[in-house]
ZAKE-776888 format. One line per 3 residues: their letters; for each residue x, y, z of C-alpha. Coordinates in Angstrom, 3 decimals, always signed. Layout:
N
A = X Y Z ~ ...
//
This chain:
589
XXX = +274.847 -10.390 -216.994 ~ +276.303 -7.150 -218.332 ~ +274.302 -7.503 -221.382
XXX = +271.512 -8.066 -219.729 ~ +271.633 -4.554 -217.803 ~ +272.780 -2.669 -221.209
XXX = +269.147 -4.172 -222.777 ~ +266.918 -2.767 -220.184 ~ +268.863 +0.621 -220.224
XXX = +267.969 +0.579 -223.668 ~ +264.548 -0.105 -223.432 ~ +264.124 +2.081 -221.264
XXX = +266.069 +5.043 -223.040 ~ +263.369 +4.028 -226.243 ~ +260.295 +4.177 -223.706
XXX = +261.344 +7.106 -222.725 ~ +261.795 +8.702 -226.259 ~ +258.548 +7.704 -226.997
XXX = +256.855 +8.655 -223.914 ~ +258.034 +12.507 -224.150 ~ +257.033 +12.660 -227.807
XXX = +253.242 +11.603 -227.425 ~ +252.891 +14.389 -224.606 ~ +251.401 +17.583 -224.778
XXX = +253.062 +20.842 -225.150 ~ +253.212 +22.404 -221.599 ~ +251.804 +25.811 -220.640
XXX = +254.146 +28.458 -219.989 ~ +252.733 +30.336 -217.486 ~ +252.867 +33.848 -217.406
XXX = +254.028 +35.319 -214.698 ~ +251.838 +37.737 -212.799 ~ +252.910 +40.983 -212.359
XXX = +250.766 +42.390 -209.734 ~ +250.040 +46.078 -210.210 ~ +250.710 +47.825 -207.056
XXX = +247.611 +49.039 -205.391 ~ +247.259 +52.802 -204.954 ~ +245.359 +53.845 -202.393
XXX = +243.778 +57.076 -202.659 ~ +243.392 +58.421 -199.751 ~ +240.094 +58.683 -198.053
XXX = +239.611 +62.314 -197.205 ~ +236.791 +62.202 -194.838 ~ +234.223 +65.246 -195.405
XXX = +233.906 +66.761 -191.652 ~ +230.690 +65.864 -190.358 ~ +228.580 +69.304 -190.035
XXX = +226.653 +68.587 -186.945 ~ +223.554 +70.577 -187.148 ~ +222.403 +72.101 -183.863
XXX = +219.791 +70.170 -182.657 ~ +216.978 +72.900 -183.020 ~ +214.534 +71.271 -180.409
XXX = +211.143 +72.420 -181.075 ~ +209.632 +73.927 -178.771 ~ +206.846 +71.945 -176.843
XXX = +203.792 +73.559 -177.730 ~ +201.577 +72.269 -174.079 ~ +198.042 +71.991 -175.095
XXX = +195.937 +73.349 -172.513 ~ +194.411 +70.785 -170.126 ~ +190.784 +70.822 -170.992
XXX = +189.506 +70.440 -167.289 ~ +186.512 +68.022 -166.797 ~ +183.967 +69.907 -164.865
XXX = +183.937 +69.062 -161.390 ~ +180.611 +68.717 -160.829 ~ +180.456 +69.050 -157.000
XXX = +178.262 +66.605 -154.670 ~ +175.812 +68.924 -152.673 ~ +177.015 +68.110 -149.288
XXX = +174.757 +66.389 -146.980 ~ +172.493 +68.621 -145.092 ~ +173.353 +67.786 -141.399
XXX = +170.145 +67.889 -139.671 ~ +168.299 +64.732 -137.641 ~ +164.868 +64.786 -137.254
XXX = +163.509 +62.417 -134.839 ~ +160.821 +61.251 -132.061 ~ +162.639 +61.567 -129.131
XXX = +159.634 +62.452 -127.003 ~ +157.506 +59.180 -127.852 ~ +156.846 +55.657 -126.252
XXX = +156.828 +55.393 -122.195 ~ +157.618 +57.834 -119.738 ~ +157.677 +60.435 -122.843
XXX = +157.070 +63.851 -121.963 ~ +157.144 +67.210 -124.505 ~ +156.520 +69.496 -121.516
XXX = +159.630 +68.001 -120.122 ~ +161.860 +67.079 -122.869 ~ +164.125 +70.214 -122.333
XXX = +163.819 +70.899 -118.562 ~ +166.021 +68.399 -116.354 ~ +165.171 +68.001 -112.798
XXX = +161.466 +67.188 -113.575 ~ +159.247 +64.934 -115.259 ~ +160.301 +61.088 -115.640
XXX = +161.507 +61.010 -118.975 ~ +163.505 +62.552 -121.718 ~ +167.255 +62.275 -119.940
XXX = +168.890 +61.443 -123.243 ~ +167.691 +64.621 -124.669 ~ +168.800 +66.471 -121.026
XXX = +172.253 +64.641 -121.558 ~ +172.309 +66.672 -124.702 ~ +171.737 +69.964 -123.554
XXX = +173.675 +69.555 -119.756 ~ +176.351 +67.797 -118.430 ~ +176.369 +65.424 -114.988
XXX = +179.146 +64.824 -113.026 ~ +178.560 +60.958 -113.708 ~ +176.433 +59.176 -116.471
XXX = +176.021 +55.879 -117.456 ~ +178.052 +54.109 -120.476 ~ +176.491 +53.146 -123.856
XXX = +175.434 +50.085 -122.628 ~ +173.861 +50.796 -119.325 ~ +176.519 +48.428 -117.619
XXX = +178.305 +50.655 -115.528 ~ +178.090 +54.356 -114.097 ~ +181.329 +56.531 -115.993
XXX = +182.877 +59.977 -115.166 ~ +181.040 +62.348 -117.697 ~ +182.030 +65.855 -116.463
XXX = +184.366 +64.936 -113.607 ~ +187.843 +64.223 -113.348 ~ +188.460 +62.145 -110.346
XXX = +186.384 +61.263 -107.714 ~ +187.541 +60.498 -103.660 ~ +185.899 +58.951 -100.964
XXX = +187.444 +59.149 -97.546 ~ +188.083 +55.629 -95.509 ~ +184.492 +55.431 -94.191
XXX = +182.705 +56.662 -97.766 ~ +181.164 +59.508 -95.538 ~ +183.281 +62.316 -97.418
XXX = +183.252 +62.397 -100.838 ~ +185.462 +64.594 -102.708 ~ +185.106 +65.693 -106.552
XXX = +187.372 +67.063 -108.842 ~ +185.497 +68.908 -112.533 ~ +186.995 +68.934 -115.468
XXX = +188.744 +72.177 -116.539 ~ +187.910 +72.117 -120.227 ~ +183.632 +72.271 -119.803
XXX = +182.162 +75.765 -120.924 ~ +178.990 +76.852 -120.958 ~ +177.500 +77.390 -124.991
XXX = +177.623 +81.662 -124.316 ~ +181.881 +80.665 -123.647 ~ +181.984 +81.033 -120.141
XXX = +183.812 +78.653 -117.658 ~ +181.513 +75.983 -116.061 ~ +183.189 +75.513 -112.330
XXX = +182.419 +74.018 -109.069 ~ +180.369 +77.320 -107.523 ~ +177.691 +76.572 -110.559
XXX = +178.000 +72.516 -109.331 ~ +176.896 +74.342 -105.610 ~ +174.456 +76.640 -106.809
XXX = +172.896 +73.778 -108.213 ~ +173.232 +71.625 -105.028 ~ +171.497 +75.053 -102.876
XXX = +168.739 +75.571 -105.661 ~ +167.140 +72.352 -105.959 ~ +167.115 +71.848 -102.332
XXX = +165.149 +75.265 -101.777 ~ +162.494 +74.849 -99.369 ~ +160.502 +77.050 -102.549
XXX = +161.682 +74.538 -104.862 ~ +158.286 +73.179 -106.747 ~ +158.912 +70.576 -109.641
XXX = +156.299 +68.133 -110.473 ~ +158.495 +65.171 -109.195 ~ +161.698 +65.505 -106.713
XXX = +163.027 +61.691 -107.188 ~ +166.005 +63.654 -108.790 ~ +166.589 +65.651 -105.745
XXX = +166.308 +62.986 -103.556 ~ +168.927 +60.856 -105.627 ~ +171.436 +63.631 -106.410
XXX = +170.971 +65.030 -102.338 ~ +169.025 +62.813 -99.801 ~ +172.406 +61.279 -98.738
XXX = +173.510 +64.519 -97.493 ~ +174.032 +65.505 -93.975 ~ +171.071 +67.809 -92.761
XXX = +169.444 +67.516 -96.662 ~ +166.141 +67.404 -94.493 ~ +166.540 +70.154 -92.594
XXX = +167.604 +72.385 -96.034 ~ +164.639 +71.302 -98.009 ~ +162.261 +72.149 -94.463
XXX = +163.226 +75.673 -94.400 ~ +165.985 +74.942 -91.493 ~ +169.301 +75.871 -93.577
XXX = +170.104 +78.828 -95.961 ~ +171.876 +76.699 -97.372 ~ +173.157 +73.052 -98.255
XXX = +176.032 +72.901 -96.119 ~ +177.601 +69.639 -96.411 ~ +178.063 +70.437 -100.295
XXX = +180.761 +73.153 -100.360 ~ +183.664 +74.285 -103.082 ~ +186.914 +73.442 -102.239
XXX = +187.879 +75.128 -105.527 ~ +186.924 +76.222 -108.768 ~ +187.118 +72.909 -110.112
XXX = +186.876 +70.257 -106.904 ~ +183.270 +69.869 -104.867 ~ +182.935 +68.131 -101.552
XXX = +180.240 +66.367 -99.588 ~ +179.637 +65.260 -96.471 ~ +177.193 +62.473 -96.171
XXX = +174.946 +61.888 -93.512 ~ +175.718 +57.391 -93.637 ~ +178.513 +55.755 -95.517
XXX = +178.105 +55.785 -99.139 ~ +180.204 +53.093 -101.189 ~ +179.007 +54.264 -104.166
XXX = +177.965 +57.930 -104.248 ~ +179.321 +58.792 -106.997 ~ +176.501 +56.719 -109.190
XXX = +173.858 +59.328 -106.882 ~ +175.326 +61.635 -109.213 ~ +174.106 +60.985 -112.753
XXX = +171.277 +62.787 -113.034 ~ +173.096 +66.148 -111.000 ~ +172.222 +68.402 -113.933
XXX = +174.376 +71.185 -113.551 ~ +173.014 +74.275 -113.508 ~ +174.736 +77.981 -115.078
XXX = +175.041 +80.087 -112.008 ~ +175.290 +83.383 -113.842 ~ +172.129 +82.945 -116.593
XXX = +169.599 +81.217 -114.659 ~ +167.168 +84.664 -114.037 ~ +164.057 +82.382 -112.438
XXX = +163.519 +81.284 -108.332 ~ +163.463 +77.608 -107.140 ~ +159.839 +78.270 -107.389
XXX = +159.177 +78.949 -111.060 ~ +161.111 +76.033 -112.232 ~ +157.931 +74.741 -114.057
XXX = +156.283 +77.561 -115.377 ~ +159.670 +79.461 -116.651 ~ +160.178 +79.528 -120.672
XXX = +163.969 +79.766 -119.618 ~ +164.003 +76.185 -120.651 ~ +162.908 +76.393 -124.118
XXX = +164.247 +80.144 -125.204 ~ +167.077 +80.231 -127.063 ~ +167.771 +83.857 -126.242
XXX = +167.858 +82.670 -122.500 ~ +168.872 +79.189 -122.534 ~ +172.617 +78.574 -121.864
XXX = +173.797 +74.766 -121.526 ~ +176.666 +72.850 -121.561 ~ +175.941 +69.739 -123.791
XXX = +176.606 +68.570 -127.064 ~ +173.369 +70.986 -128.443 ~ +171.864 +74.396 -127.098
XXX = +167.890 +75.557 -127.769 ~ +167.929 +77.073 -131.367 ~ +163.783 +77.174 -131.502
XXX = +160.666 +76.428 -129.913 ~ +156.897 +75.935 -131.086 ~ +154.692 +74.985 -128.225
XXX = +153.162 +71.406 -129.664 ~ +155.425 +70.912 -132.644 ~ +158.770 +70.833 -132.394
XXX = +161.975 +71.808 -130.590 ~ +165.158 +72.360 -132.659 ~ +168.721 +72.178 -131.426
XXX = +171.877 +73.262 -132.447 ~ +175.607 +72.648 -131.970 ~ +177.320 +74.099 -128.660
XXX = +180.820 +75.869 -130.415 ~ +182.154 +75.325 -127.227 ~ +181.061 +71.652 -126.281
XXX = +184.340 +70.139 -124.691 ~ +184.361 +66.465 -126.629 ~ +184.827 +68.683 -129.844
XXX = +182.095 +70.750 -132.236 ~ +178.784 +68.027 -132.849 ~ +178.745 +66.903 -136.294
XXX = +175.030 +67.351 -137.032 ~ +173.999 +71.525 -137.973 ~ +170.337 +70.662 -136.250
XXX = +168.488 +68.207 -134.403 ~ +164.472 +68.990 -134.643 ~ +162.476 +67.322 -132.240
XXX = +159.023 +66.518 -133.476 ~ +156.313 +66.806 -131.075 ~ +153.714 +64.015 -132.033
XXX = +151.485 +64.588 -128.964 ~ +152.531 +61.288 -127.672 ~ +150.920 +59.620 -130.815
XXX = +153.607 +56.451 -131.530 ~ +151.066 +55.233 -134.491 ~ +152.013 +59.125 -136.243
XXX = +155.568 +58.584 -135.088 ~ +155.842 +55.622 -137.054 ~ +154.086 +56.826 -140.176
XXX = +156.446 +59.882 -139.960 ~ +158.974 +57.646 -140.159 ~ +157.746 +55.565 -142.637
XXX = +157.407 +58.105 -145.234 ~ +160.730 +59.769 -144.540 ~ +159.483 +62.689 -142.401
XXX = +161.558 +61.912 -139.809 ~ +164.639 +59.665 -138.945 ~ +164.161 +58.408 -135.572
XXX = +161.401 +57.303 -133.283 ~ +160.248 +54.228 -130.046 ~ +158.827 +51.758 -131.513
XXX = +156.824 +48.536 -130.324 ~ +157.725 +45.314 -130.600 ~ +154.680 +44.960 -132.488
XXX = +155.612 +47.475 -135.080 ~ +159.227 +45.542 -135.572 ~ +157.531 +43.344 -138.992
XXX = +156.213 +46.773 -140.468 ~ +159.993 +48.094 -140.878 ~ +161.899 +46.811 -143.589
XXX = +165.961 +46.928 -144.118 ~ +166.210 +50.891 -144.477 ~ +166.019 +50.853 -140.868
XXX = +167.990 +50.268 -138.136 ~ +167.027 +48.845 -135.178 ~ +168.176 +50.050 -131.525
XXX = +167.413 +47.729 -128.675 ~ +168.111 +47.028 -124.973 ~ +171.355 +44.500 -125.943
XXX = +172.196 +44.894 -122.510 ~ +171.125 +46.658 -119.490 ~ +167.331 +46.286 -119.566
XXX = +166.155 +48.653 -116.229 ~ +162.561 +49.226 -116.854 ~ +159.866 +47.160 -115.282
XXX = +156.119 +47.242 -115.096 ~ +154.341 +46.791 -111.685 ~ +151.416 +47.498 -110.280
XXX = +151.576 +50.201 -107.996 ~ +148.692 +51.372 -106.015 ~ +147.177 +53.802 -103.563
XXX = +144.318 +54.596 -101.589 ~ +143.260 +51.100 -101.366 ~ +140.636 +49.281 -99.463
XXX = +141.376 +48.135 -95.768 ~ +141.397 +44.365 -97.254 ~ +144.360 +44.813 -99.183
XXX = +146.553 +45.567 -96.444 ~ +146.207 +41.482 -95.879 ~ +149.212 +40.140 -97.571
XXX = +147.083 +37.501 -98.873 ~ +144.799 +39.434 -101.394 ~ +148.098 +40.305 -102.624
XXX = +149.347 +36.795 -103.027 ~ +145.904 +35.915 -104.409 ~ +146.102 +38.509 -107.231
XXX = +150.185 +37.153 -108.703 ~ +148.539 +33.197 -107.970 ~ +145.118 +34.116 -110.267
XXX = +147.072 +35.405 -113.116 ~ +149.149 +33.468 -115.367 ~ +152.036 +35.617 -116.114
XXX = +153.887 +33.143 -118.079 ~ +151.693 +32.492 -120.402 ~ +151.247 +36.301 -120.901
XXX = +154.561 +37.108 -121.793 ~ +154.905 +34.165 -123.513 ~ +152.102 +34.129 -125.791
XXX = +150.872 +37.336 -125.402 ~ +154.374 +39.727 -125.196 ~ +155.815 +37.618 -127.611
XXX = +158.724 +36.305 -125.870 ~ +160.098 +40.062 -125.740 ~ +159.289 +40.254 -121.654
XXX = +160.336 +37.721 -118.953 ~ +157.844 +37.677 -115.564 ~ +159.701 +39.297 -112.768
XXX = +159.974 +38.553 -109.063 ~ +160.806 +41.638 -107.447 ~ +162.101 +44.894 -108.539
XXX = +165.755 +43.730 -109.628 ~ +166.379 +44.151 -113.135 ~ +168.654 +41.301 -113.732
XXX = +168.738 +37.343 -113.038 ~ +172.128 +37.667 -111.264 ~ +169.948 +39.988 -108.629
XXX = +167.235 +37.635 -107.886 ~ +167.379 +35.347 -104.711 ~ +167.262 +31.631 -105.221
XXX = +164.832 +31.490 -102.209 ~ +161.894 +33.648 -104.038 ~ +158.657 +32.439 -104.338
XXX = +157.621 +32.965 -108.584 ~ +153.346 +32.847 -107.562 ~ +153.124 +30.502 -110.542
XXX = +149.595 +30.156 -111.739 ~ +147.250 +28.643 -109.546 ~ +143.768 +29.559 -109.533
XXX = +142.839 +27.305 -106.618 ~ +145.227 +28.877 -104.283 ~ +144.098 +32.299 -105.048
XXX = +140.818 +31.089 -104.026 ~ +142.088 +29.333 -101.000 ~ +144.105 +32.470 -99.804
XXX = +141.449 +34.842 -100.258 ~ +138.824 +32.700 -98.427 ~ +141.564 +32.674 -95.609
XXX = +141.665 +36.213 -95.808 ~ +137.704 +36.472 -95.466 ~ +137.623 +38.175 -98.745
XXX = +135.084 +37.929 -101.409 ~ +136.118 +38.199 -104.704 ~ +132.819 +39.889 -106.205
XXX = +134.274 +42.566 -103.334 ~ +137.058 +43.071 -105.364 ~ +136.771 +45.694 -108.123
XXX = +140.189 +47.313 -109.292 ~ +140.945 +49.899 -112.099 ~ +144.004 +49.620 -113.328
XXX = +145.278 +53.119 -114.557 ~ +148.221 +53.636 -117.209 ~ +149.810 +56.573 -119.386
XXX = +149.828 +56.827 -122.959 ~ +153.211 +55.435 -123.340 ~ +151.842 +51.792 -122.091
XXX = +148.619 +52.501 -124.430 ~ +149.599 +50.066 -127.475 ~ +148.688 +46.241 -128.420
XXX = +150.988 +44.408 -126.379 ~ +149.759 +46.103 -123.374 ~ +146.231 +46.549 -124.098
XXX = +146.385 +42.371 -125.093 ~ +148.260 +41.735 -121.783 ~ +145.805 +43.262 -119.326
XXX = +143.159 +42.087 -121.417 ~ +144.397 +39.067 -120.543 ~ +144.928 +40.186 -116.590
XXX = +141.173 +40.934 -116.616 ~ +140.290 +37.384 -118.152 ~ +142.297 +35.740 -115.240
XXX = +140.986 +37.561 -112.690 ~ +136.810 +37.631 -113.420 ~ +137.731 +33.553 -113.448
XXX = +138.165 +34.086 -110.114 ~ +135.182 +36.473 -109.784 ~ +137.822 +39.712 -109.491
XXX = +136.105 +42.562 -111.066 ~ +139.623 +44.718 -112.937 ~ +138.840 +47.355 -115.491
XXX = +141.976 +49.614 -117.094 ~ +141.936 +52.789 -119.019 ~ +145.243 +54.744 -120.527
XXX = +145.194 +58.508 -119.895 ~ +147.590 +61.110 -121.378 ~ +151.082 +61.824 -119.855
XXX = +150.444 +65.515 -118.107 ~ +147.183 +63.828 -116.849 ~ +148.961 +60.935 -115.540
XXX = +151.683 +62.764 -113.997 ~ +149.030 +65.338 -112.556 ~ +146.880 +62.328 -110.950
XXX = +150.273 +60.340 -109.529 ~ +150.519 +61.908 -106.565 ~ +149.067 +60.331 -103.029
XXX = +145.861 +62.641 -103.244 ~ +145.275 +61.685 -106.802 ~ +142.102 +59.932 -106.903
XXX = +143.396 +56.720 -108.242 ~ +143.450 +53.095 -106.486 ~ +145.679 +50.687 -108.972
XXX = +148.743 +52.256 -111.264 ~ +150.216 +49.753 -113.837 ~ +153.110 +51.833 -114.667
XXX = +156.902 +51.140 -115.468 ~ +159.985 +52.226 -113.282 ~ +164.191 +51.994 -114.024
XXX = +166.191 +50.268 -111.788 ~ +169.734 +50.444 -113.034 ~ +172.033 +47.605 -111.451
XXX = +174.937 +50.812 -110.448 ~ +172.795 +53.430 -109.540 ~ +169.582 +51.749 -108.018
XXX = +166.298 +53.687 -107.198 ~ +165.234 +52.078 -104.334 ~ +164.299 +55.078 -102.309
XXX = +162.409 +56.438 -103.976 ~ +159.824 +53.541 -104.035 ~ +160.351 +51.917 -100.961
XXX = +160.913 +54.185 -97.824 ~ +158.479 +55.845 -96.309 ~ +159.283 +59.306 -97.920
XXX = +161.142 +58.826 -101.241 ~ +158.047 +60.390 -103.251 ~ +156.584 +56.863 -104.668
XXX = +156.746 +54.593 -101.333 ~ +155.074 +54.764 -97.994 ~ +154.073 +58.208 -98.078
XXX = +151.652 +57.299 -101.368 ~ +150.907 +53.844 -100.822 ~ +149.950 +53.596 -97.174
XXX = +152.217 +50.385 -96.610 ~ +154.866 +51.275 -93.829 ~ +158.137 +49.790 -95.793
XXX = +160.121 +50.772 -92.887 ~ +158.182 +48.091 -90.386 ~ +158.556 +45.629 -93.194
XXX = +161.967 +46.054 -93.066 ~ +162.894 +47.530 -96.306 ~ +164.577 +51.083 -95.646
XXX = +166.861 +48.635 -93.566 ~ +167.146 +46.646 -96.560 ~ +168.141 +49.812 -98.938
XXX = +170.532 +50.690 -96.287 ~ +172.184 +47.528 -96.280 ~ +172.595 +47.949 -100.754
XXX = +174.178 +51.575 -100.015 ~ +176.681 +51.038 -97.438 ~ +177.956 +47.525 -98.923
XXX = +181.686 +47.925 -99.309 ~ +182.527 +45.722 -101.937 ~ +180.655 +44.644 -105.156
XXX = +179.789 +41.391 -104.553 ~ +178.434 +42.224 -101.148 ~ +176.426 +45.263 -102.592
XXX = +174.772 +42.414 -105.189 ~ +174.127 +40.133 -101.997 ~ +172.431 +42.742 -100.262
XXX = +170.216 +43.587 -103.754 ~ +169.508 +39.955 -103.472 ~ +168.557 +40.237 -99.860
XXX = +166.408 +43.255 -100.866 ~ +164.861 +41.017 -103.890 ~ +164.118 +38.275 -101.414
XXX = +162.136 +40.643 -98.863 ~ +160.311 +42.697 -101.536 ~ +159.070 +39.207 -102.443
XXX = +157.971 +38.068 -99.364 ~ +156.104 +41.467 -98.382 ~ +154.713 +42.636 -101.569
XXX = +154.328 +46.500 -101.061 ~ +154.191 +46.484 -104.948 ~ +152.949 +43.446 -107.738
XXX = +156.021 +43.403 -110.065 ~ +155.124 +41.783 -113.270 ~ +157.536 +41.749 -116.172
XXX = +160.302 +43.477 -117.646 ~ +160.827 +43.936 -121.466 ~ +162.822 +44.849 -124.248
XXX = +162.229 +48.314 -125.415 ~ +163.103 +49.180 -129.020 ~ +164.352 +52.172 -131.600
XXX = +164.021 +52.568 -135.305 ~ +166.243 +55.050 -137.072 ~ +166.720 +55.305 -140.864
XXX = +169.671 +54.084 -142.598 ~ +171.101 +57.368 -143.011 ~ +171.866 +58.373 -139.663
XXX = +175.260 +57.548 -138.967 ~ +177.507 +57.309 -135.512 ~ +174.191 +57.044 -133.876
XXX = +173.421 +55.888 -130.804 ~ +169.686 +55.556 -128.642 ~ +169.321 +52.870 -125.775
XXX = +165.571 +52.476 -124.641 ~ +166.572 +53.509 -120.814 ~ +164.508 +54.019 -118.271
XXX = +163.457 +57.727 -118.483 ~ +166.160 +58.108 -120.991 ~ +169.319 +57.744 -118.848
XXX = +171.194 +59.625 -119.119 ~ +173.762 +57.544 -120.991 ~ +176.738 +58.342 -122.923
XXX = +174.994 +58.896 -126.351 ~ +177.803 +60.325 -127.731 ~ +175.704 +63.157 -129.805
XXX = +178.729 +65.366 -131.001 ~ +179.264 +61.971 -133.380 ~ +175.372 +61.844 -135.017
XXX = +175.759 +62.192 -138.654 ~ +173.437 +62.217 -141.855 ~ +175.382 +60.141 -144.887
X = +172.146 +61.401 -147.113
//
């Protein structure tokens, strides 16, 4: 066993031996000596900061674009305002008279009341407040303190009562006093002023500068709407009498003229034009427009048009019938609401037959007024059955004289009337003298020779017209148009025996037919729905007498060019007055 272990020892000695002499030689490494790094030092160069030279900004000029200025808009309106019905030029600037041209009045005066925009109500225009006492017999009212007359002086409550005292001068001598009567006739001992009686109007009397009272002769519900066409009048510049009202150039000289409206008199030639311009002191701020011109056309609506047409002009009345001539560069002004003005026939000086309420009935039975506004207005009129303006105003109970040849006939035979008896001219103005009118009572005519009715109709000029309409005129039939507004209702004046249009020109006695009761009922109504039921009541008894034929009522219309701005023109009966806002009118071009 021991040998065994000495043999491998052995062996393994030899393997050994052998092992170490086959191997290579080894490497002697070296050993590194590392070589201490020096490190120099880093010597940092100072940083030199150069100022920061700033260079100066060197601003090129701003090369301004040339402001090449817009020329403004010359502010002057040129317009018609004297054309279509009830137009007068005589009358356009002189209030109190004539039948038309209120909207131009409203421009040059102020009225304690006025109506709005729209026609649908009556609104303060130069007053305050207004106060009636418990029984509407004393009615108190209080001016505005800002209203001044265009030469700056203070418009008060003595000019309000000169006003009241000059109009009702027994010397006073306009052409038509319906605008007395309205403003006054309610007034206790009015009468006896405008007879010579009084030196005065006594019940009207200044409480102080700015507050007015009056005194009424009857309850008055609604006075104040008497008072919308009360042009007042400047105490301390009017230099003419009550008498000389219509033959005064006060009216149209601008060196005399002194108003307190939007626009004063800046220039008059007789038959051409009348020019306006702005009142520095007008209280609802300095008017916009530098002019208004008025163009005279002579009543000529067909020149009016043309005018317009070409740019001459930027307002006129137009017809219904001239509505498809107009294209989209104008607009178009029409009764929206608040139509007033109706066409009747009103007559005087008439044969002894017609005083039978059946020739009357005869005439409304032979003609087909349906069919005439129909297909002969156009649909623009609606037949009428009494002098209310509005549907809400007529009475259920009225009788509409449809057409019925037969019972014209029949009535007049009861009447012991022959028609070949019957010959009638019907006389009109100028403003009525177009096609749809002409066509209409060529029509009227056609109905009535069916039933052997002899009617002829002519068309004179305004001042002819309004020189004939008076009870000693000369002329038998009148187809003519009146205003009715709902608020402010001109009954008097055609149906009482003295209101200037009623009894005392047409012969028929309206107070034995029961209508002055029947306007007295309308005034003294306390409330509003029983002041409609007596306008009904009225409607109903106007039907059933026939003092007057009423036949239709009708839009009216106004064309103005695209370039008036803030403008506003309702076709009113007469004109108004209405709140036309004027101080607003604009040109944009």
């Amino acid at each position: 066993m021991k040998k065994r272990i000495l043999l491998i020892i052995s062996m393994l000695i030899v393997f050994s031996m052998v092992m170490v002499a086959c191997a290579p030689e080894p490497v002697v490494e070296e050993p590194v000596v590392e070589e201490p790094v020096v490190e120099e030092p880093v010597v940092e160069e100072p940083v030199v900061e150069e100022p920061e030279v700033e260079e100066p900004e060197v601003e090129e000029p701003e090369v301004e674009e040339p402001v090449v200025e817009e020329p403004a808009v010359e502010q002057v309106l040129t317009g018609a305002f004297t054309t279509g019905p009830g137009g007068g030029e005589e009358e356009v600037a002189r209030p109190w008279t004539g039948a038309a041209g209120h909207d131009m009045h409203a421009t040059l005066y102020v009225t304690p009341t006025i109506f709005s925009e729209d026609l649908s109500e009556i609104v303060p225009f130069a007053l305050e407040s207004w106060e009636p006492n418990e029984d509407f017999t004393v009615w108190t009212y209080t001016l505005r303190d800002d209203i001044m007359w265009s030469d700056g002086e203070q418009l008060t409550a003595h000019d309000w009562k000169f006003t009241a005292d000059f109009v009702t001068d027994p010397d006073y001598a306009p052409d038509r006093i319906i605008h007395r009567a309205l403003a006054f006739d309610q007034v206790l001992g009015y009468e006896e002023r405008i007879n010579g009686e009084m030196d005065e109007l006594e019940a009207v009397q200044v409480i102080d500068d700015f507050t007015i009272q009056y005194t009424l002769a009857a309850p008055s519900p609604r006075h104040f709407a008497t008072q919308f066409r009360t042009y007042i009048l400047p105490e301390h510049a009017i230099d003419f009498s009550p008498a000389d009202i219509m033959t005064t150039d006060w009216w149209r000289n601008p060196d005399k003229q002194v108003g307190s409206g939007a626009f004063v008199v800046a220039e008059w030639e007789r038959d051409n034009y009348l020019a306006l311009e702005p009142n520095e002191y007008y209280f609802l701020g300095r008017p916009k427009l530098d002019r208004i011109i008025i163009r005279l056309f002579g009543g000529e609506l067909s020149s009016a048009l043309l005018a317009l047409q070409a740019g001459e002009i930027d307002f006129t009345y137009v017809e219904p019938t001239d509505l498809d001539l107009l294209g989209d560069e104008f607009n178009i002004y029409f009764n929206s609401s608040g139509v007033v003005v109706y066409t009747h026939i009103h007559y005087n000086e008439v044969p002894e037959y017609w005083q039978d309420i059946k020739v009357r009935q005869a005439i409304l039975y032979a003609i087909d007024r349906q069919a005439i506004v129909e297909q002969v207005l156009d649909g623009t009129h609606v037949v009428l059955p009494c002098p209310m303006v509005t549907e809400d105003l007529w009475h259920p109970d009225v009788d509409w004289f449809e057409y019925d040849p037969a019972q014209a006939q029949a009535l007049l035979a009861e009447a012991g009337v022959d028609p070949s008896d019957i010959v009638m001219e019907w006389v009109g103005h100028s403003g009525y003298d177009n096609l749809h009118h002409n066509s209409a009572l060529q029509a009227v005519q056609a109905y009535l020779s069916d039933i052997g009715i002899t009617m002829t109709f002519r068309f004179i000029d305004v001042p002819s017209f309004r020189d004939a309409y008076s009870p000693d005129g000369g002329w038998t039939f009148n187809y003519r148009g009146a205003a009715n507004p709902v608020f402010a209702f001109e009954l008097e004046r055609g149906w009482t025996n003295a209101g200037g249009q009623g009894g005392d020109f047409m012969g028929f006695d309206m107070a034995e037919a029961g209508l002055e009761d029947a306007i007295a009922n309308i005034n003294q109504a306390p409330t509003t729905e029983e002041y409609f039921q007596a306008a009904r009541d009225f409607c109903l008894l106007h039907n059933q007498t026939l003092p007057d034929l009423q036949m239709w009522i009708g839009n009216r219309y106004g064309a103005a060019s695209e370039n008036v701005a803030n403008f506003w023109w309702q076709p009113a009966g007469g004109g108004g007055p209405y709140r036309n806002n004027a101080h607003l009118w604009e040109m944009t071009e």
